[in-house]
C-alpha positions as CSV (number, residue, x, y, z in Angstrom):
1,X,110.4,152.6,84.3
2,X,108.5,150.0,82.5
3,X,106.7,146.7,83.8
4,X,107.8,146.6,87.8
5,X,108.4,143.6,89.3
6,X,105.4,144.9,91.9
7,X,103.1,144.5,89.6
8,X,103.4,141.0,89.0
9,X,103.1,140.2,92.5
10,X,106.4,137.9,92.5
11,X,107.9,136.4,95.5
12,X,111.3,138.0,96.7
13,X,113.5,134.7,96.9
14,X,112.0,133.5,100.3
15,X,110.7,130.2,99.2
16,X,111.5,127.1,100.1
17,X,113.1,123.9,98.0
18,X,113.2,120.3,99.3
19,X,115.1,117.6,97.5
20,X,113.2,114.1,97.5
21,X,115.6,111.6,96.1
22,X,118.6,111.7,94.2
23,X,119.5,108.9,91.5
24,X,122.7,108.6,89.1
25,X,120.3,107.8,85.7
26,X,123.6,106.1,83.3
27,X,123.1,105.3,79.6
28,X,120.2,102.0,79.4
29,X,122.5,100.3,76.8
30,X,126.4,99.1,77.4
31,X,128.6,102.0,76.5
32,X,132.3,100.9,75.9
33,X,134.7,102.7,78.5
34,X,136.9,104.9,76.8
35,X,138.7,108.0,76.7
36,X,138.0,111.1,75.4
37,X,140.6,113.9,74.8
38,X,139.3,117.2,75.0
39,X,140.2,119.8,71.7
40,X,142.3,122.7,71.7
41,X,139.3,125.1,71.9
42,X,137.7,122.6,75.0
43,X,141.2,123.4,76.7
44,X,140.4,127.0,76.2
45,X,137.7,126.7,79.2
46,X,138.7,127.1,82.5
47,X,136.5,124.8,85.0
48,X,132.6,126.8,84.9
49,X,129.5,125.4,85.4
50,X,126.5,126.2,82.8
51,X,122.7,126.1,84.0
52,X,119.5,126.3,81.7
53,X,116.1,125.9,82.8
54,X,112.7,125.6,81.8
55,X,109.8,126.5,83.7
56,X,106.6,124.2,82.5
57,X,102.6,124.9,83.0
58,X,100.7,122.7,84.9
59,X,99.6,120.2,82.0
60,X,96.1,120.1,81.1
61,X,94.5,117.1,83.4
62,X,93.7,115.3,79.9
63,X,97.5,114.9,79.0
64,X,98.7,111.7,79.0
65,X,102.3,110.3,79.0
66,X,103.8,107.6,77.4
67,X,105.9,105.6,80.6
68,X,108.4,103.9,78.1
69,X,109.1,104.6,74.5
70,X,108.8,100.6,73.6
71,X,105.4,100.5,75.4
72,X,102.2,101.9,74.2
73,X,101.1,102.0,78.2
74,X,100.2,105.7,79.5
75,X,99.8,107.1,82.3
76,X,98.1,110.2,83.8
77,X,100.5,113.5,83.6
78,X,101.0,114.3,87.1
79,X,104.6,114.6,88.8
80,X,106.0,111.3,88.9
81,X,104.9,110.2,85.4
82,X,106.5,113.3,84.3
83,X,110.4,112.6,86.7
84,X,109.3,108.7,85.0
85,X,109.4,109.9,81.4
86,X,112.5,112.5,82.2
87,X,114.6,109.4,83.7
88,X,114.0,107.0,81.2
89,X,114.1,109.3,78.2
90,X,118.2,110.5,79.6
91,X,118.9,107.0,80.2
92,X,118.2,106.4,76.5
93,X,119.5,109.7,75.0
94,X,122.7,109.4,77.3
95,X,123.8,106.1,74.5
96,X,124.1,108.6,72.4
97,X,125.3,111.7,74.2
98,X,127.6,109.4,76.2
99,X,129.8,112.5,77.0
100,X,127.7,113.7,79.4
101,X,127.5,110.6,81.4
102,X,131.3,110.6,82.1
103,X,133.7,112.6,84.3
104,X,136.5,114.9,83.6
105,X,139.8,113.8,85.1
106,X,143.7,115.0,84.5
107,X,145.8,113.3,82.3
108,X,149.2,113.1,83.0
109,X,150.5,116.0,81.8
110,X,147.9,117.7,84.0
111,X,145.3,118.5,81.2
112,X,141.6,117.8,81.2
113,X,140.4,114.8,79.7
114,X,136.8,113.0,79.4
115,X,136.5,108.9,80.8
116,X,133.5,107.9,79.2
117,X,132.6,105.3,81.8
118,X,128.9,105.5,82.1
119,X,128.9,107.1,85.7
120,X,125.9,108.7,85.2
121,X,123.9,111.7,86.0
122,X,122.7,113.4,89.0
123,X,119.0,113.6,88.8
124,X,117.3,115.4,91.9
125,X,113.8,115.5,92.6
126,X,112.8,118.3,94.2
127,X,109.2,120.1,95.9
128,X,109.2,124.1,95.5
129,X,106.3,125.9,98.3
130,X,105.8,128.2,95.8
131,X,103.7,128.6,92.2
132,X,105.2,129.4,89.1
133,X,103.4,132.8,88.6
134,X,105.2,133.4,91.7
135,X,108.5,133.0,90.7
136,X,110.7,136.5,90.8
137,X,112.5,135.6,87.5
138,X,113.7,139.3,87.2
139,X,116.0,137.8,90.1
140,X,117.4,134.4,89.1
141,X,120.3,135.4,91.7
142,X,117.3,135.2,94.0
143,X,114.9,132.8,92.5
144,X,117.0,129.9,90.5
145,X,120.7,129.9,91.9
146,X,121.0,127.3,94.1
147,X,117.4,126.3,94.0
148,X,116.1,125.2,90.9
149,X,119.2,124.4,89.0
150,X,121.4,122.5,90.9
151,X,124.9,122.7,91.9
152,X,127.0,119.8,90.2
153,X,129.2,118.2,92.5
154,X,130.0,114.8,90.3
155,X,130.2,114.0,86.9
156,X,129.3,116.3,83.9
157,X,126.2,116.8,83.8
158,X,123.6,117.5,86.8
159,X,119.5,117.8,86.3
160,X,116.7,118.6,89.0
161,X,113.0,118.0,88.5
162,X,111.0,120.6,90.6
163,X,107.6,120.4,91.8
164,X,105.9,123.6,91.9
165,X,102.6,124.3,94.1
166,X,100.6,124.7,91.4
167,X,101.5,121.3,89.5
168,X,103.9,123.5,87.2
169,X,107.5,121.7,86.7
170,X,110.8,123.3,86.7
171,X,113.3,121.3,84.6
172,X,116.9,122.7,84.8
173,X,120.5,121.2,83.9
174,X,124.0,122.1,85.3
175,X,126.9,121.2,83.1
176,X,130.5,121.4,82.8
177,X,131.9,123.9,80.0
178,X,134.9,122.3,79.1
179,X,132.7,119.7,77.3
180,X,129.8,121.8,76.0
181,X,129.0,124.8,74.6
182,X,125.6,126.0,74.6
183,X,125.1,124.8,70.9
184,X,126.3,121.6,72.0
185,X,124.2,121.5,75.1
186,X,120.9,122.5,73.1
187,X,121.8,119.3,70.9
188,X,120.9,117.0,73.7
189,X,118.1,119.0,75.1
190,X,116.3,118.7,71.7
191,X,117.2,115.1,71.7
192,X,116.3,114.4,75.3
193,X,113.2,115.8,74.5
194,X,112.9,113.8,71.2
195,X,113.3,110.7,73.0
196,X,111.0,111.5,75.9
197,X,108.2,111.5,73.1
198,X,109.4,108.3,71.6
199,X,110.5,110.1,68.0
200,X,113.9,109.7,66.6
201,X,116.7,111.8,67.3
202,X,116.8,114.7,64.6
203,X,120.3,115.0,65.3
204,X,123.4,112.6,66.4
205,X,126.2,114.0,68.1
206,X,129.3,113.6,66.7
207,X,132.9,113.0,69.0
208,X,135.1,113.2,66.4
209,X,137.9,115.7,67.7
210,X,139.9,115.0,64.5
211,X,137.7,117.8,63.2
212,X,139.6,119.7,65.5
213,X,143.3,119.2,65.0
214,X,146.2,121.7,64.3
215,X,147.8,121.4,61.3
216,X,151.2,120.9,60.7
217,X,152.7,123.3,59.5
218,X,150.6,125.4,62.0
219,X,149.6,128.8,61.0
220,X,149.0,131.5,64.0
221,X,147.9,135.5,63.5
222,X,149.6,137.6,65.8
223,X,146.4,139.1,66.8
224,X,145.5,135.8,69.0
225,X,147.9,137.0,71.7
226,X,145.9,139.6,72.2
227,X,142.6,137.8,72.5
228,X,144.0,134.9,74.3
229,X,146.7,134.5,77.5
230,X,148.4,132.0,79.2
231,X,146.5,131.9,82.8
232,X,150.1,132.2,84.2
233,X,150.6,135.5,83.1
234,X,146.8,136.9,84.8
235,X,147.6,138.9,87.5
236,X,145.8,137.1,90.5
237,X,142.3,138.4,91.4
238,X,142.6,141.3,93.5
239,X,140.3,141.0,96.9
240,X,137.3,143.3,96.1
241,X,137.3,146.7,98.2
242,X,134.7,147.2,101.6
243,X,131.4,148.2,99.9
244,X,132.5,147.6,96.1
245,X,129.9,146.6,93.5
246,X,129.4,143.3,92.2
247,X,127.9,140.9,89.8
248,X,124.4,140.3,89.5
249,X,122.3,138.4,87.8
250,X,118.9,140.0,86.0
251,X,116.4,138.7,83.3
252,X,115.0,141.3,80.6
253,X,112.3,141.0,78.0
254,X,113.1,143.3,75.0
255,X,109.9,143.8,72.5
256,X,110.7,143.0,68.6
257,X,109.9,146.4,67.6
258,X,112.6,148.2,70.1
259,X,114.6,145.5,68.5
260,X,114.3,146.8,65.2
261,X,114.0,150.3,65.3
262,X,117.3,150.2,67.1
263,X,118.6,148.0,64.7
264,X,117.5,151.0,61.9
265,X,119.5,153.6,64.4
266,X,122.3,151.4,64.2
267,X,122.8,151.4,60.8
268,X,124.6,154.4,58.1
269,X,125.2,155.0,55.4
270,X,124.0,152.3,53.7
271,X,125.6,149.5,56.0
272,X,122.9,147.6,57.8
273,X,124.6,146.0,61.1
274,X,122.9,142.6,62.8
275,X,120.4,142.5,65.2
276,X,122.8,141.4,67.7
277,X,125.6,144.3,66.2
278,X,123.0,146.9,67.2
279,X,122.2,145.3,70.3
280,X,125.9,145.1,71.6
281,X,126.4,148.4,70.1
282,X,123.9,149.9,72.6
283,X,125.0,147.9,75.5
284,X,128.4,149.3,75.1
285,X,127.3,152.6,75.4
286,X,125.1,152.5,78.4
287,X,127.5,150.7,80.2
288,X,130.1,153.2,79.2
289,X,128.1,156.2,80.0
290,X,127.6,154.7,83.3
291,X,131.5,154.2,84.1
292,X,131.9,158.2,83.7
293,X,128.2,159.1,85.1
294,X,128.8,157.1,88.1
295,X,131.3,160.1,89.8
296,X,129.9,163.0,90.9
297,X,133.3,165.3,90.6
298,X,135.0,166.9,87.1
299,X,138.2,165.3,87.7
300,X,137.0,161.9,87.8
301,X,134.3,162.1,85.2
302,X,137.8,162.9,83.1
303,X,139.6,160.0,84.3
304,X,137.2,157.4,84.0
305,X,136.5,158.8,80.3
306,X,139.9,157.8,79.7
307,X,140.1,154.2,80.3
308,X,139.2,151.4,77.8
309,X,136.2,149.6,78.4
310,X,136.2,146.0,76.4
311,X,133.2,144.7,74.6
312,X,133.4,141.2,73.5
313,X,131.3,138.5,71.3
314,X,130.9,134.8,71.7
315,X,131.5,133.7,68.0
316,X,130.4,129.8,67.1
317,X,133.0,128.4,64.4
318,X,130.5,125.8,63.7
319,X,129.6,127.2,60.1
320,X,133.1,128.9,59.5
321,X,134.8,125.8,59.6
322,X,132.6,123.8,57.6
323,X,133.6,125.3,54.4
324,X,136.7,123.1,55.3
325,X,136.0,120.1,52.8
326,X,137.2,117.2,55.1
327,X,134.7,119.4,58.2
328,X,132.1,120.4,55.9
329,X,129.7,117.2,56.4
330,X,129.9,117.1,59.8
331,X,130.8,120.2,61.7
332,X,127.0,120.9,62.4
333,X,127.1,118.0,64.4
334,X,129.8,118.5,66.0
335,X,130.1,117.9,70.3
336,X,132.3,120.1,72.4
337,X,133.5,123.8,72.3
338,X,133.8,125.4,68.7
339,X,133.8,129.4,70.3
340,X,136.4,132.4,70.2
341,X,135.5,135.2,71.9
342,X,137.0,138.5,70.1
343,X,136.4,141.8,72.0
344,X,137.1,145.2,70.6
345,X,138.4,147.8,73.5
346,X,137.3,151.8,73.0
347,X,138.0,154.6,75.6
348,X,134.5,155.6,77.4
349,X,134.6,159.0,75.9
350,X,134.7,157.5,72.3
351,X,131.8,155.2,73.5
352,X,130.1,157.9,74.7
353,X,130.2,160.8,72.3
354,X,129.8,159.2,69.5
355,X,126.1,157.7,67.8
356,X,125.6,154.4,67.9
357,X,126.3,153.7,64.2
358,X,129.5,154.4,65.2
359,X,130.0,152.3,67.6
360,X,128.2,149.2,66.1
361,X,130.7,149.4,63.6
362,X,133.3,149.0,65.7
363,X,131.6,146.5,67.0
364,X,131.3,144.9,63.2
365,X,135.2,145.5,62.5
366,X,136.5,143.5,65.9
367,X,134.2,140.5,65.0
368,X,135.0,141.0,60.8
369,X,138.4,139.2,61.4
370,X,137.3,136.3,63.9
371,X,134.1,135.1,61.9
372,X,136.6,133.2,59.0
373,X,137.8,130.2,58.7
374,X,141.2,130.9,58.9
375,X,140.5,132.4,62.5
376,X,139.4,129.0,63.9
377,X,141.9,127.0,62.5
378,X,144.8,129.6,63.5
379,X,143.3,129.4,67.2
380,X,143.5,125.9,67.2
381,X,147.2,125.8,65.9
382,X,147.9,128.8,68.9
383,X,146.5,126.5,71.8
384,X,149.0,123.7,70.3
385,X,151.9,125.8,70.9
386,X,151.3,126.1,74.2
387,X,150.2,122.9,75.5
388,X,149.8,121.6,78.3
389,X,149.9,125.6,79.4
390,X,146.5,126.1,80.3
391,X,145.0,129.9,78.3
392,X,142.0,131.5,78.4
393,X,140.2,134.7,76.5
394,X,141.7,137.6,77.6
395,X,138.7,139.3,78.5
396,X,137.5,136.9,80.9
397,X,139.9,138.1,83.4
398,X,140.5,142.0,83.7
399,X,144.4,144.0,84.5
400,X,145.2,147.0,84.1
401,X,144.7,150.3,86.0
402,X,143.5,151.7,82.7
403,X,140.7,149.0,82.3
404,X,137.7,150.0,82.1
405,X,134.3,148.2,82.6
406,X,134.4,144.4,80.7
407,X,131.4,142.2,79.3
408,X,131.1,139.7,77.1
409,X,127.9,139.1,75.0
410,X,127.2,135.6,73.8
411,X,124.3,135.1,71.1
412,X,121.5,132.8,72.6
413,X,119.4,133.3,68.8
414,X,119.4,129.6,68.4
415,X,118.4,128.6,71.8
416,X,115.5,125.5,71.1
417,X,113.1,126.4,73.9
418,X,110.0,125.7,72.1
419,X,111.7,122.3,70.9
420,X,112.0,121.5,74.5
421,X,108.5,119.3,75.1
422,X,108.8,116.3,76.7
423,X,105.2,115.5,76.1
424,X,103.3,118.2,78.5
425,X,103.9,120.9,76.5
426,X,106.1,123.3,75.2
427,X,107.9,125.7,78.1
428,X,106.3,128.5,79.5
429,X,109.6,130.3,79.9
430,X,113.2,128.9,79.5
431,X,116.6,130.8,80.0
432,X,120.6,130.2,80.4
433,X,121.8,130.9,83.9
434,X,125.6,131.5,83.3
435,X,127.2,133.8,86.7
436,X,130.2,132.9,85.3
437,X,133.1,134.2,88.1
438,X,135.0,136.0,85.8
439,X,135.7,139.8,86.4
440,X,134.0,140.7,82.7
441,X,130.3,141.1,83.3
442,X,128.0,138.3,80.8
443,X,125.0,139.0,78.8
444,X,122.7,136.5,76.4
445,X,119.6,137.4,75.0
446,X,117.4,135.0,73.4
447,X,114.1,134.3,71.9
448,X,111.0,134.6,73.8
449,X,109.4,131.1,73.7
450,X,106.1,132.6,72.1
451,X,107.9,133.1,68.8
452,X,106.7,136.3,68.8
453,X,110.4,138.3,67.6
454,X,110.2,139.8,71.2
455,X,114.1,138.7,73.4
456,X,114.4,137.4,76.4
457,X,117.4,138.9,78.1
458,X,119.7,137.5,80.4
459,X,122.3,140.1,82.2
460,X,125.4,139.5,84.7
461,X,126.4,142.7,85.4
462,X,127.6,145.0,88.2
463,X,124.6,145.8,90.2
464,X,125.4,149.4,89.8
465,X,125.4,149.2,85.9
466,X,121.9,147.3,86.0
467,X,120.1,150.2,87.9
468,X,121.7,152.3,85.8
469,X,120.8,150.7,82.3
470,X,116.9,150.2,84.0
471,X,117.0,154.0,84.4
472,X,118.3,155.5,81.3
473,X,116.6,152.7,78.8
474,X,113.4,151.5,81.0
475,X,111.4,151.4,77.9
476,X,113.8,149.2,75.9
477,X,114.9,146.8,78.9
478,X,111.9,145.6,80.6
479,X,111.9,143.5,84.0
480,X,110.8,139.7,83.1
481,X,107.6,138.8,84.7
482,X,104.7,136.0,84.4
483,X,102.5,138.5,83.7
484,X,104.6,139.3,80.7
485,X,104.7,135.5,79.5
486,X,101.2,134.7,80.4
487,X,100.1,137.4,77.5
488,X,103.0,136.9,74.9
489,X,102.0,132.9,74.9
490,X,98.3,134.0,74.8
């Protein structure tokens, strides 16, 4: 294999994490209470929890801070003029991102639905008895859950400042789903960090669900029903068997040049597939090849070659929908959930036996028919048909006896880590930590904070299937270490 995590001398997990002080930070200027509906594709999301984190340097002992962004007053950068500068800067960006300051509560027909009242946000400080070269990130299952991001318990939004040994900070966010998506939620990173450094906001959120309504007539593709169910027809989750696998969570780094010489393998006969295309492509296979490799008899080998393992892609309808004249303006903007999730479903032998040009175009066809315009708008129109039934994507959940391993891979290419610098710095390392609770394994890869084309990977997957890929692709998926980002931001 690769870079071990041995070898950069990371701690297992077995580190301690004290919270300080908690404090509910609301908007600094009146906001209006009001509600909120959620949109057809918000009411898509079932109830999850998002975390993202960013793991910061300790700042050189020259950096100064700015303590308010209507003072010129500064202050040494050390850890409370850093939490200072965090605080006020979401107190001021929370005006504008007002969303994230509410709480979600039923309406009465039982549906989601924001009250924008100004509760507030969780902020936790937190000390960490360990350095951030220390940090196992290979492991966030080990490392992050639970300890550096936090767990929300109010609101919609949750942050914890951590104090590492070594004067490094861990910044990290928990928020709820149903009222972001991650292009939503990178919106108000950017602009938290915009704020923090006392420059305007690049970008204003807009609420404006109108953007998001059904037309009338509606218009619906039969092909929805089989990308998207009614949770009353899911077959409840079966209780997982003595000694079964389960979901983990693991971080990769992928170098640029893997990425494109796989992208060239991908490609035939004159059709050049996508970065991403090539990527998923792979992934497929590997995870298919471990479903039939996995038994150690003939007759199994056959049956598991049989069943149909489901690949699917998170697809933002951001840009489709703002060839829409009446959108167009302001869909880039837009604040909630514009996603669909189309999957394509092959049998493991096809997955297996055939190159991976072939499958990366399968891979192309399934997401050819959900990257329109008319896609989005015909989702929106099936969700209306259904209300108040609550749906979700099909592959979130798994069924049948003939299913065969599930993931989901969700694009993380426009993730603003290097945007992220609150005025100490730009990130060492920052990541989505998404162990979603679904029975479909989750995967995001996204850019390494250097800039340097290299990915940084982030994998929920059975256990078994992550040993697996380590093995039989070592030199394309290679354990994330400090070591690794030490040299790359070098």
């Amino acid at each position: 294999m690769g870079a071990t995590v041995g070898d950069d001398h990371q701690a297992d997990g077995m580190f301690s994490v004290t919270v300080t002080e908690m404090e509910v930070v609301a908007a600094v200027l009146p906001v209006q209470e009001h509600w909120l509906p959620l949109s057809n594709l918000d009411l898509l999301l079932p109830p999850l929890d998002v975390g993202v984190f960013f793991c910061y340097k300790r700042p050189p002992s020259s950096t100064t801070l700015t303590v308010t962004s209507s003072s010129p007053a500064t202050n040494s950068c050390n850890f409370r003029s850093m939490v200072g500068v965090l605080k006020k800067a979401m107190a001021q960006v929370l005006g504008s991102y007002y969303a994230f300051a509410g709480e979600v509560v039923a309406n009465s027909v039982g549906e989601p639905e924001m009250l924008c009242n100004n509760r507030g946000v969780d902020f936790f400080e937190a000390v960490a008895d360990i350095e951030l070269k220390e940090l196992n990130l290979y492991n966030p299952d080990d490392s992050i859950e639970g300890k550096l991001v936090p767990r929300k318990k109010n609101g919609v939004l949750a942050v914890q400042a951590t104090k590492l040994k070594c004067g490094g900070l861990v910044v990290a966010c928990t928020f709820d789903h149903r009222i972001a998506d991650a292009y939503s939620a990178n919106m108000f990173l950017v602009s938290w960090a915009e704020t923090a450094q006392s420059k305007p906001i690049s970008l204003l959120p807009s609420f404006r669900r109108s953007l998001l309504n059904p037309r009338r007539p509606s218009c619906v593709d039969a092909s929805l029903d089989s990308m998207y169910v009614p949770i009353s027809t899911l077959s409840p989750p079966k209780e997982p068997a003595p000694g079964a696998d389960h979901l983990v969570s693991r971080i990769y780094h992928v170098k640029a040049d893997d990425i494109n010489q796989l992208q060239s393998l991908a490609g035939s006969k004159g059709n050049r597939r996508t970065k991403l295309e090539s990527f998923s492509g792979f992934l497929w296979q590997l995870v298919a090849k471990y479903c039939a490799l996995k038994h150690d008899d003939v007759k199994n080998i056959n049956k598991a070659c049989t069943k149909i393992s489901k690949m699917g892609i998170v697809v933002d309808g951001r840009t489709r929908l703002s060839s829409v004249p009446e959108k167009g303006d302001v869909m880039g903007a837009y604040f909630g959930n514009v996603l669909s999730i189309p999957y394509g479903g092959k049998t493991v032998r096809e997955l297996i036996e055939n190159p991976l040009s072939w499958v990366a175009n399968e891979v192309h066809d399934f997401l050819e028919n959900a990257v329109t315009t008319e896609h989005f708008l015909g989702l929106i129109d099936w969700v209306e048909a259904r209300r108040p039934e609550p749906a979700v994507a099909k592959i979130y959940s798994g069924g049948g006896d003939n299913d065969g391993p599930a993931f989901v891979v969700s694009s993380g290419k426009g993730f603003p880590v290097s945007k992220v610098d609150f005025g100490w710095g730009v990130p060492l390392f920052g990541s989505y930590h998404f162990p979603w609770g679904g029975d479909a394994g989750y995967v995001m890869p996204m850019p390494n904070p250097a800039g340097n084309g290299d990915w940084v990977v982030y994998m929920h997957l059975l256990r078994g299937q992550l040993e697996f890929i380590e093995t039989e692709a070592s030199s394309f998926f290679r354990p994330l270490t400090c070591n690794y980002l030490l040299h790359a931001s070098n």
